[in-house]
Legacy VTK file of the C-alpha trace (Angstrom):
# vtk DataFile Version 3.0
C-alpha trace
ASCII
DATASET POLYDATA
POINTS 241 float
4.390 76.240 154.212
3.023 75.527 157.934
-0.423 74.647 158.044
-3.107 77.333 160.021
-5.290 75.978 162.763
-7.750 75.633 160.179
-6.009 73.813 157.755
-5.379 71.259 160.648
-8.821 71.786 161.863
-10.019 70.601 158.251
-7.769 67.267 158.482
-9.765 65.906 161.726
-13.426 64.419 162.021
-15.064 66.320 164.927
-18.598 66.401 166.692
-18.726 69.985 167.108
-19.305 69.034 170.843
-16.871 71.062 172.719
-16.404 68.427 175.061
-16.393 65.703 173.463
-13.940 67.107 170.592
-11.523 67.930 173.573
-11.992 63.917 175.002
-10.882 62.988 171.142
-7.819 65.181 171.859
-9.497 67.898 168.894
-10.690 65.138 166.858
-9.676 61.953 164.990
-7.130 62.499 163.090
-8.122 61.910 158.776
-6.503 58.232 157.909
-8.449 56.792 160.691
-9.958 53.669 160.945
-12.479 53.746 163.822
-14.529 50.946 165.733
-17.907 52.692 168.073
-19.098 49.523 169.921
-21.542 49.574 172.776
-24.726 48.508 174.142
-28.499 49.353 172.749
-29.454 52.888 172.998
-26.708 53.943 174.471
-26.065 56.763 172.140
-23.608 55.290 169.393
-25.991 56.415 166.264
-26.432 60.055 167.510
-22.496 59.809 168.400
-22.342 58.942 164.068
-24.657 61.761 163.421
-23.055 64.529 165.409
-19.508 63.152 163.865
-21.079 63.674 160.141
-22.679 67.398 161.317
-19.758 68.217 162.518
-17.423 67.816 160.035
-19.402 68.552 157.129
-19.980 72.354 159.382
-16.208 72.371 160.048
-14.466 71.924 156.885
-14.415 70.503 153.259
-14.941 67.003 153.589
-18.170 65.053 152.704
-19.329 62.693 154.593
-20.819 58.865 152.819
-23.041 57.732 155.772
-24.339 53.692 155.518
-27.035 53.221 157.853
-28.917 49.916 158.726
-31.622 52.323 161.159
-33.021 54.589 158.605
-33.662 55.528 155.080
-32.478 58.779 153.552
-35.663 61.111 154.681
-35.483 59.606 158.050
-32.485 60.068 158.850
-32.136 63.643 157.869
-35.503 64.098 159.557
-33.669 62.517 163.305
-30.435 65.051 162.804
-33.022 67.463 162.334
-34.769 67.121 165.731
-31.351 67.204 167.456
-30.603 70.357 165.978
-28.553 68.984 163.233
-29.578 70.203 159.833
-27.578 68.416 157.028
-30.417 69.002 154.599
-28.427 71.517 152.679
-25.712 69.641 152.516
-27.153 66.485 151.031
-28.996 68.880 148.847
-25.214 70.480 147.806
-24.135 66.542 147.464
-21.669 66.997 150.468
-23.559 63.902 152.247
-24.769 60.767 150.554
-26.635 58.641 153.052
-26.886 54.956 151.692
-29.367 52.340 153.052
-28.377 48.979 153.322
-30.076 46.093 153.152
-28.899 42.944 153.889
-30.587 39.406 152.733
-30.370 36.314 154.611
-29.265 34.314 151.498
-26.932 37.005 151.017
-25.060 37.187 154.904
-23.864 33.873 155.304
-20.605 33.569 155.482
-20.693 37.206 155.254
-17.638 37.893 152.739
-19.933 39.194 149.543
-21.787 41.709 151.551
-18.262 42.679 152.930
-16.808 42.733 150.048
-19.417 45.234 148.298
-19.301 47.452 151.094
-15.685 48.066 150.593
-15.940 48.096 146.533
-18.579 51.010 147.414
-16.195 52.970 149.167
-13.405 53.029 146.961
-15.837 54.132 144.153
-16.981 57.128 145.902
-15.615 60.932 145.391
-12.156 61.732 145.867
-13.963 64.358 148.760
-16.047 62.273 150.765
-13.251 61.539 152.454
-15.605 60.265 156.131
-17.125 57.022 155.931
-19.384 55.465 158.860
-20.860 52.675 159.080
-23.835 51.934 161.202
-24.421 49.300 161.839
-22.767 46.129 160.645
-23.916 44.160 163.814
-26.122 41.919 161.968
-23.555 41.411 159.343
-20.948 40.005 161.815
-23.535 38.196 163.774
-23.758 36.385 160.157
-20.322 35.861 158.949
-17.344 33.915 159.777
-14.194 35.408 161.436
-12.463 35.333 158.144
-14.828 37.273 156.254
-14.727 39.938 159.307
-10.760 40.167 159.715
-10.645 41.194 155.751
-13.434 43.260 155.621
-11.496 45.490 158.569
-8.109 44.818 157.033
-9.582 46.529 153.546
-11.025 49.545 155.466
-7.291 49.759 157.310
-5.921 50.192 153.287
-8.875 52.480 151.765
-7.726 54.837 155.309
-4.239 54.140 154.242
-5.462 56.935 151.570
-6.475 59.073 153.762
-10.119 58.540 154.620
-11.530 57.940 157.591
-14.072 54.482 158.002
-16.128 54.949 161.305
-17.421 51.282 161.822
-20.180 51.486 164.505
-21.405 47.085 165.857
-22.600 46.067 169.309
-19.924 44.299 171.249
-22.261 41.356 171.659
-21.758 40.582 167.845
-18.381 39.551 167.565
-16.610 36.367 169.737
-14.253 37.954 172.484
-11.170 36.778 170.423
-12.778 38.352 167.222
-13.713 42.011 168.907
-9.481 41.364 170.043
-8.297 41.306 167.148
-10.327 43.863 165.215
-10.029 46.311 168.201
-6.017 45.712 167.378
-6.964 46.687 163.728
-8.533 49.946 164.807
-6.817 53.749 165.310
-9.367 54.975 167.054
-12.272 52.920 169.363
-15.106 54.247 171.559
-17.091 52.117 174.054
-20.365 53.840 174.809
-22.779 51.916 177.469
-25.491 53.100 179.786
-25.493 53.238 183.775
-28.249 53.689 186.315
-27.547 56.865 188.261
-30.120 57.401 190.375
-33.890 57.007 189.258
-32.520 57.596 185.287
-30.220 55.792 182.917
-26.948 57.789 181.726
-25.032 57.660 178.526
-21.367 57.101 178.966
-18.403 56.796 175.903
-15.278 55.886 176.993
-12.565 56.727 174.739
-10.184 54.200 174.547
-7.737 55.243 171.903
-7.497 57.744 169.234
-3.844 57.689 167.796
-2.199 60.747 166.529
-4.861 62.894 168.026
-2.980 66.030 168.590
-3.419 66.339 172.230
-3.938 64.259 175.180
-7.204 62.332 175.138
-9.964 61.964 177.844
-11.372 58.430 179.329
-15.279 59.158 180.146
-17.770 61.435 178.329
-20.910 60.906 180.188
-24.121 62.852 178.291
-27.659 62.643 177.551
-29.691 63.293 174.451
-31.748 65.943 173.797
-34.613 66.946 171.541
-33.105 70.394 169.747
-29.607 69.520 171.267
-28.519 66.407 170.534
-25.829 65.417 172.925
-25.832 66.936 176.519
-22.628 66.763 178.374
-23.218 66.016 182.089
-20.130 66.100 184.236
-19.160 63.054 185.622
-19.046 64.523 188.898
-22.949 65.645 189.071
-23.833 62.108 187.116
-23.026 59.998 189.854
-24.182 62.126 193.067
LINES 1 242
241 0 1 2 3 4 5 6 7 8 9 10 11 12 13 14 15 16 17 18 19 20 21 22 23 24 25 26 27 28 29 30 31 32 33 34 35 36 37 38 39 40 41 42 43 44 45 46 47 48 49 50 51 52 53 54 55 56 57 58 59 60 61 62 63 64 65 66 67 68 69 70 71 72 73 74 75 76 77 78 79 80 81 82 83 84 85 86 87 88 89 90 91 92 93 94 95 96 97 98 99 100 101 102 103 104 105 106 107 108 109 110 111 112 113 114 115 116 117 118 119 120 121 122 123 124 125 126 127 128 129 130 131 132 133 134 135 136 137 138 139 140 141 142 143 144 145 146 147 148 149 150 151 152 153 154 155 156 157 158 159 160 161 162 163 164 165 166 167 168 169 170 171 172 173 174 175 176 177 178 179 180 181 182 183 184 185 186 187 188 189 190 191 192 193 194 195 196 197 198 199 200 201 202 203 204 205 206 207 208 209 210 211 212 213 214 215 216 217 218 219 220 221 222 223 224 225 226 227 228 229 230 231 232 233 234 235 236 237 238 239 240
C-alpha cells in the first residue's frame, strides 16, 4: 500500500517552522544521525527545542531530550515562553527530558560517559524514536578522539534502527581532523553562527546536508528569537540591507 502525505509526514523530524522545514527539504528523514554545531547563542538549543515541538505536534513519535542547559521544569518552562508547550506531552510520557551531569573524575578519557549515553538510548521505548543531545561539548572537550569516533559510530547503528540521534557540540570542541571525520559520520549537519548586520547580531543555520530529504534542500536560514514565537525567519535579503 502507498504511504499518504501523512504517513510520510510522520517518518520525518520537523520544526514546524515553515521555512525552515522547507530548507531541511520537509524534514530529516527518521534513521538520521544528525550533528548541530555552532557558536554561543547562536540559536542551536531553541533549533533542539522547536525540532522536539515539532515532531511530537506532527506525528507519533516521542521525543528523549538530554540536556546539559536545564533541568526538567526549566526546560519545559523556556519552550513555554517561545510558544512551545510540551507540558502535555511530558505529562502523556511522549517526552522524557533527561539531565546530565557529568563529573570530572568521570570525563576523562571520555569513553564511560559515552558509553552510558548510548546504553541509555537503546533502553528507551520502542516510540521515542528522536533523540537529541545537547550538549556534549564539554564531554568532547574531555575525551580522546577514540572515545568520540565510537560514541558517533554507536549512534550511526542505534539510527541504523530507525531513530533519529540529534547531537548538538560547539565546533570549538573537537580538533579540525576530529569535527572531519565525525561530520563524515553524520546524515544530516547544521552550522548555525551569528553575524553583525547593522547595529544587531543575526542568527544564521546553514544547512549543509540532510540526505534522503525528499526534496531539494536550502543553504541559509537566517532568524531571530522571539519571546511567544520562538524562531523568526528574516529573509536573507532584508538581513543584510
Amino acid at each position: 500500500m502507498a504511504k499518504t502525505k501523512s504517513d510520510k509526514r510522520k517518518e520525518t523530524i520537523v520544526t514546524g517552522v515553515t521555512e525552515v522545514d522547507e530548507r531541511l527539504g520537509g524534514g530529516i528523514p527518521l534513521g538520521s544521525l544528525c550533528l548541530i554545531e555552532g557558536h554561543s547563542d547562536a540559536g542551536k538549543s531553541v533549533l533542539c527545542q522547536h525540532l522536539t515541538h515539532g515532531t511530537l505536534t506532527a506525528g507519533d513519535i516521542s521525543v528523549a531530550y538530554y540536556t546539559t542547559e536545564n533541568n526538567v521544569r526549566s526546560l519545559i518552562s523556556q519552550m513555554e515562553s517561545l510558544n512551545m508547550n510540551v507540558l502535555d506531552h511530558f505529562l502523556a510520557d511522549h517526552l522524557r527530558i533527561f539531565p546530565l551531569t557529568f563529573h570530572n573524575a568521570a570525563m576523562q578519557g571520555g569513553a564511560k560517559p559515552f558509553f552510558v549515553l548510548t546504553h541509555h538510548f537503546t533502553h528507551l521505548p520502542q516510540e521515542y524514536k528522536l533523540i537529541i543531545v545537547d550538549s556534549i561539548t564539554l564531554l568532547v572537550a574531555h575525551s580522546n578522539p577514540v572515545a568520540i569516533i565510537d560514541f558517533f559510530s554507536r549512534c550511526k547503528n542505534i539510527c541504523d534502527q530507525g531513530k533519529t540521534i540529534i547531537v548538538v557540540a560547539h565546533s570549538y570542541a573537537f580538533e579540525e581532523d576530529m569535527l572531519s571525520r565525525t561530520r563524515s559520520l553524520c546524515d544530516a549537519r547544521f552550522k548555525l553562527r551569528l553575524e553583525q548586520v547593522g547595529e544587531s547580531m543575526v542568527k544564521l543555520m546553514e544547512v549543509l546536508k540532510v540526505r534522503g530529504a525528499e526534496r531539494p534542500t536550502g543553504d541559509v536560514v537566517s532568524f531571530n528569537i522571539e519571546p511567544k514565537m520562538g524562531m523568526r525567519i528574516i529573509p536573507l535579503a532584508k538581513a543584510r540591507v
